[in-house]
C-alpha positions in Angstrom: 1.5 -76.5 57.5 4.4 -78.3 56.3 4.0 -79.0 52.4 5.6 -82.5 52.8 5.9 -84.5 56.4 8.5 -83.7 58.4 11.2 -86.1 59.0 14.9 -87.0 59.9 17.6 -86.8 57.5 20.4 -87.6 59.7 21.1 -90.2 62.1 23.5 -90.0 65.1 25.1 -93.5 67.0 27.2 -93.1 69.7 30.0 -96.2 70.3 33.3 -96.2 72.4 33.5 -92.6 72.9 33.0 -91.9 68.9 29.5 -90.1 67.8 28.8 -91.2 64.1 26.3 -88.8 62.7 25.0 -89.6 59.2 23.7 -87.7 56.1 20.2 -89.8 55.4 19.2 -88.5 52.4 20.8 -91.5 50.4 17.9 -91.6 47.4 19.0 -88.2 46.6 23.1 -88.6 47.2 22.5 -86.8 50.3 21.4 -83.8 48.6 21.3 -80.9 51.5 18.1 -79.4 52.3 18.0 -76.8 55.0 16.1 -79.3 57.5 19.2 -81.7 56.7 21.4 -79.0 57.8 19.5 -77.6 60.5 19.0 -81.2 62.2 22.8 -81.6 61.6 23.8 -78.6 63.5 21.4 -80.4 66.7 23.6 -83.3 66.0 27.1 -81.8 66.3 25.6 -79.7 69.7 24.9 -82.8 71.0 27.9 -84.4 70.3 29.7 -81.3 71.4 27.7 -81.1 74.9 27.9 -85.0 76.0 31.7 -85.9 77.7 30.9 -89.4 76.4 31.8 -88.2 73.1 35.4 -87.9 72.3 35.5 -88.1 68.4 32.7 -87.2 66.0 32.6 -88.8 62.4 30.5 -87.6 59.8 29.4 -89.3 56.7 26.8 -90.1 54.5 24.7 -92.9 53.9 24.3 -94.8 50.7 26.4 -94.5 47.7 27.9 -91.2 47.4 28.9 -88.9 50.8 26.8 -85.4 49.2 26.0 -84.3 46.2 25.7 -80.8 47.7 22.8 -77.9 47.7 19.4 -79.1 46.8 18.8 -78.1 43.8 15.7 -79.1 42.7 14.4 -82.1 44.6 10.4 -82.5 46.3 12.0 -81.6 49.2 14.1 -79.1 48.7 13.0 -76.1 51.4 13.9 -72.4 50.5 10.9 -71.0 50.7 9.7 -72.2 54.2 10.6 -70.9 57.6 13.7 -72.3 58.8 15.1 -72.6 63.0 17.6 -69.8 62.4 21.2 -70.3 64.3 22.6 -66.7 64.8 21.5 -63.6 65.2 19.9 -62.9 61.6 16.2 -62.1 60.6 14.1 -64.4 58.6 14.8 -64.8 54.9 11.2 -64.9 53.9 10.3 -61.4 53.9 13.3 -59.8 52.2 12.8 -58.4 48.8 15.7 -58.4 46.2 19.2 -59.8 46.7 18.9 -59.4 50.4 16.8 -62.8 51.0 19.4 -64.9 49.5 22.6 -63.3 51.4 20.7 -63.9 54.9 19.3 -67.1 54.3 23.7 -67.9 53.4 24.6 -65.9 55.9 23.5 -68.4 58.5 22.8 -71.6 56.8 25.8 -71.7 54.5 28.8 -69.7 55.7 27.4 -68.9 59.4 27.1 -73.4 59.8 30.6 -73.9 58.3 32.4 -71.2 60.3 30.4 -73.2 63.8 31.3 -76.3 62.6 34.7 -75.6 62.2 35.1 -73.8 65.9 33.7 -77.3 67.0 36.5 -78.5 69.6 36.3 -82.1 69.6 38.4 -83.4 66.7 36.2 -84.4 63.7 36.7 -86.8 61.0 34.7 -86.3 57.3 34.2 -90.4 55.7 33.9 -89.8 52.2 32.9 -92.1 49.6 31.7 -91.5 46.0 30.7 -88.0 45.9 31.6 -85.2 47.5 30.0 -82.2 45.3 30.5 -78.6 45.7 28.1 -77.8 49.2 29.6 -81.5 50.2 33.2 -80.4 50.2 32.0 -77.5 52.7 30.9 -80.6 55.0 34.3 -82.2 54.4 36.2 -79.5 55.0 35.0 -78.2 58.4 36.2 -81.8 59.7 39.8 -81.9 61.0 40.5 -85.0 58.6 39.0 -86.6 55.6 39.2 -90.5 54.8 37.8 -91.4 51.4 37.5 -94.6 50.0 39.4 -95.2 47.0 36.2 -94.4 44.4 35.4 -91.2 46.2 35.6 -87.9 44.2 35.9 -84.1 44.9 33.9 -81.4 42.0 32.8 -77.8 42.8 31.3 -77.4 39.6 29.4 -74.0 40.0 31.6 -71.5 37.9 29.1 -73.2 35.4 26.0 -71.1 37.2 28.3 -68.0 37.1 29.0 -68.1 40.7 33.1 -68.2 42.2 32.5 -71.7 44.2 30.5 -72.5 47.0 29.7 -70.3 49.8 32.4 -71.6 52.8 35.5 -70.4 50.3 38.5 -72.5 51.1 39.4 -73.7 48.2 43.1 -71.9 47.9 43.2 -73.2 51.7 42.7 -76.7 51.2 44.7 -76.6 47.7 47.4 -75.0 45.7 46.3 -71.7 43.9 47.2 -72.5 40.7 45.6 -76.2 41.6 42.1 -74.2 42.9 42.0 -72.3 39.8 41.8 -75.2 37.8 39.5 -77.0 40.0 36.8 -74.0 40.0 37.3 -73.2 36.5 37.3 -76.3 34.8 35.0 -77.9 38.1 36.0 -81.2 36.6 36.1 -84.3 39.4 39.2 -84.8 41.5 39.6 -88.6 42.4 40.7 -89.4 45.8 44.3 -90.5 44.6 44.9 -86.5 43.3 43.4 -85.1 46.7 45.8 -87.3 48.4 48.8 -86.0 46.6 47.7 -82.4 47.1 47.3 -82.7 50.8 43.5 -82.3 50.7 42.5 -86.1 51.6 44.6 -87.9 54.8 44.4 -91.2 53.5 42.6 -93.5 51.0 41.2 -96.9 51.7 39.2 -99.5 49.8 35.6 -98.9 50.1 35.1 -102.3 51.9 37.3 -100.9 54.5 36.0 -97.2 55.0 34.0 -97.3 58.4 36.8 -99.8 59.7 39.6 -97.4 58.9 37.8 -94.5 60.1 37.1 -96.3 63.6 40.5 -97.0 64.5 41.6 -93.6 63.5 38.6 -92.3 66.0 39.4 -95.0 68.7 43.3 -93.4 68.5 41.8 -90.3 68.5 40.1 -90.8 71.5 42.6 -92.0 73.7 44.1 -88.3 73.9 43.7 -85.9 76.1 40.6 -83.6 75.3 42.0 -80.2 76.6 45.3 -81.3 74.3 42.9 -81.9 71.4 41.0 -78.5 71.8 44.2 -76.7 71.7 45.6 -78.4 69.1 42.6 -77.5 67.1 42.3 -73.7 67.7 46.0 -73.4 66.9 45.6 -74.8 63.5 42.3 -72.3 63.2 44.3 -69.5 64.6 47.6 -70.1 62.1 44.5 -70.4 58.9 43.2 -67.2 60.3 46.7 -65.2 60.1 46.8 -66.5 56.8 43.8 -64.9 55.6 40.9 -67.7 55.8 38.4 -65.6 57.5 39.0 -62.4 55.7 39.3 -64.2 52.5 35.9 -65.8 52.6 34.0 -62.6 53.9 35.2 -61.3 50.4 34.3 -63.5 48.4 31.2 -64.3 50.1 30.2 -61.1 49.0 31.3 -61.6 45.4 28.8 -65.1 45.6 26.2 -62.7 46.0 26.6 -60.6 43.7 27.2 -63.2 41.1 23.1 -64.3 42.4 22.0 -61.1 41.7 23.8 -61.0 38.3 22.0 -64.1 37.6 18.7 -63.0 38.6 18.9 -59.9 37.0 20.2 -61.5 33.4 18.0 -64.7 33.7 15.4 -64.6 36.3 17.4 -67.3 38.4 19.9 -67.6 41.2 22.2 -70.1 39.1 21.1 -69.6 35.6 18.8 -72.5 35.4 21.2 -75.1 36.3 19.7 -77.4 38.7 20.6 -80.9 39.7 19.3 -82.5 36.1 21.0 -79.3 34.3 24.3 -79.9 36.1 24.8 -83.9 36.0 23.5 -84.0 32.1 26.8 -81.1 31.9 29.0 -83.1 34.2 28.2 -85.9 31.7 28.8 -83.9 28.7 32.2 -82.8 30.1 33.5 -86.1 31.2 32.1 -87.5 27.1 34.6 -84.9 25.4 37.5 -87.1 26.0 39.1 -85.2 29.1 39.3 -87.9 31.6 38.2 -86.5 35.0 41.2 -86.3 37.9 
């Protein structure tokens, strides 16, 4: 039996040809649970597998886009029995490191890698925060439109781990640009992920959905075989560059770093969960560095 009831945290709307599917999970910033991820997955199959869907937007619902990984909340759900996706054995009876790099295997880097293979064109609507396991969501879309508060932090060099699991941080942004982003994991505001080529365009909050529904009406007036190719030809060129290979590796050095943890503290991420994190995101932004 389930330790808490069992209910939907996203929401899918079909209009004109667009599938909106939204994070709903707004009284924790769209934290993500594995049942949030899971029931996402169903949602972008289902967009995938209907020909009335041309375009699929994702967002979030509420104030901030995703906050990332659940990290602590009453519903966070490691240690329960999850659908599994690929071809992978069940987390729950592995001893060691090996429980945590399965359970990632599929639900972290094994979703992203899907999501990104997903042939109709996607669009990520960002506002407020997109957090570490958030800019994994962003960044399997094809575009992202943020409204002009949103924001852009991988702050986990601070739990001894090399960012989050779906590594494309040097392939959405300039080396030197990724090193300070991991290393400092201070914010990025929209208007600097514009500039770097990160974020397709910025718009007023007010104006968000708006924006984003034109761009996915336009969207959808194209040709769907033209839009698949179009897509695995920007996948393919990534790939000669080194995307997939690149992430296996460090994928593997993520690990490692949990085991490091667990072995010098007795945690995965050295006792920084979600209070731990946002009372150091606070300290950070209070020592006179004003956050990018």
């Amino acid at each position: 039996p389930l330790p808490f009831p069992l209910k939907i945290v996203n929401c899918y709307a079909l209009r004109d040809g667009v599938a909106w599917i939204m994070l709903e999970r707004p009284d924790v910033s769209n934290a993500q649970n594995h049942r949030l991820l899971d029931q996402l997955d169903d949602l972008f199959r289902q967009a995938v597998e209907d020909d009335a869907v041309k375009v699929i937007v994702l967002g979030g619902r509420g104030k901030h886009f995703s906050a990332g990984h659940d990290l602590g909340t009453a519903e966070k759900d490691r240690h329960m029995e999850r659908e599994r996706k690929l071809l992978w054995y069940s987390h729950l009876n592995c001893e060691g490191a090996e429980g945590q790099y399965v359970l990632e295997q599929d639900a972290y880097l094994g979703f992203c890698r899907r999501w990104q293979d997903i042939p109709k064109p996607m669009i990520a609507m960002v506002q407020g925060a997109c957090i570490a396991g958030g800019l994994m969501l962003a960044w399997v879309c094809d575009m992202i439109v943020a409204s002009d508060d949103a924001f852009f932090q991988d702050p986990v060099v601070r739990m001894g781990v090399p960012g989050v699991e779906y590594f494309a941080h040097a392939f959405e942004l300039p080396p030197r640009i990724a090193r300070e982003f991991l290393l400092l994991g201070e914010r990025m505001s929209a208007e600097r992920a514009y500039q770097l080529g990160m974020v397709n365009r910025i718009v007023p909050r007010t104006d968000l959905e708006a924006s984003v529904e034109r761009i996915a009406l336009e969207l959808a007036s194209r040709p769907r075989f033209g839009m698949v190719l179009t897509k695995q030809a920007i996948n393919l060129v990534e790939d000669l560059r080194g995307k997939k290979s690149a992430m296996d590796s460090v994928f593997h050095m993520h690990h490692l770093a949990h085991a490091q943890n667990q072995l010098v503290s007795g945690n995965l991420v050295r006792g920084m969960d979600a209070k731990a994190m946002a009372s150091a995101n606070k300290a950070q932004a209070g020592e006179g560095r004003k956050p990018e």
